[in-house]
Phi, psi and omega in degrees: 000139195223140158222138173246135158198168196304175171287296159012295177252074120305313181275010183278294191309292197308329187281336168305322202291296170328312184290283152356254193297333194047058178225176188228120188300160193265159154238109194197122203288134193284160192198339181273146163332320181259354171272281178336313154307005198242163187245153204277163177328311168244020184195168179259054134301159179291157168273170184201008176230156169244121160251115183220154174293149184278000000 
């Protein structure tokens, strides 16, 4: 499971990844250009973190 989403939902996105997976989610502030442009999972703001399971 991968998300990109706002600051806004980070902590929405880590609790799903936990609940779901029961791992403790990756965190990574987005930096390429073409990440940046992508929209967050749950609302249309930019996205500006990637969370995924490790």
């Amino acid at each position: 499971m991968d998300l990109t989403v706002c600051q806004e939902h980070v902590e929405l996105a880590m609790d799903m990844i936990i609940d779901e997976k029961e791992v403790a989610p990756k965190i990574e502030l987005l930096t390429d250009e073409a990440q940046l442009s992508t929209s967050c999972e749950f609302c249309q703001n930019k996205a500006k973190y990637s969370i995924s399971e490790e």
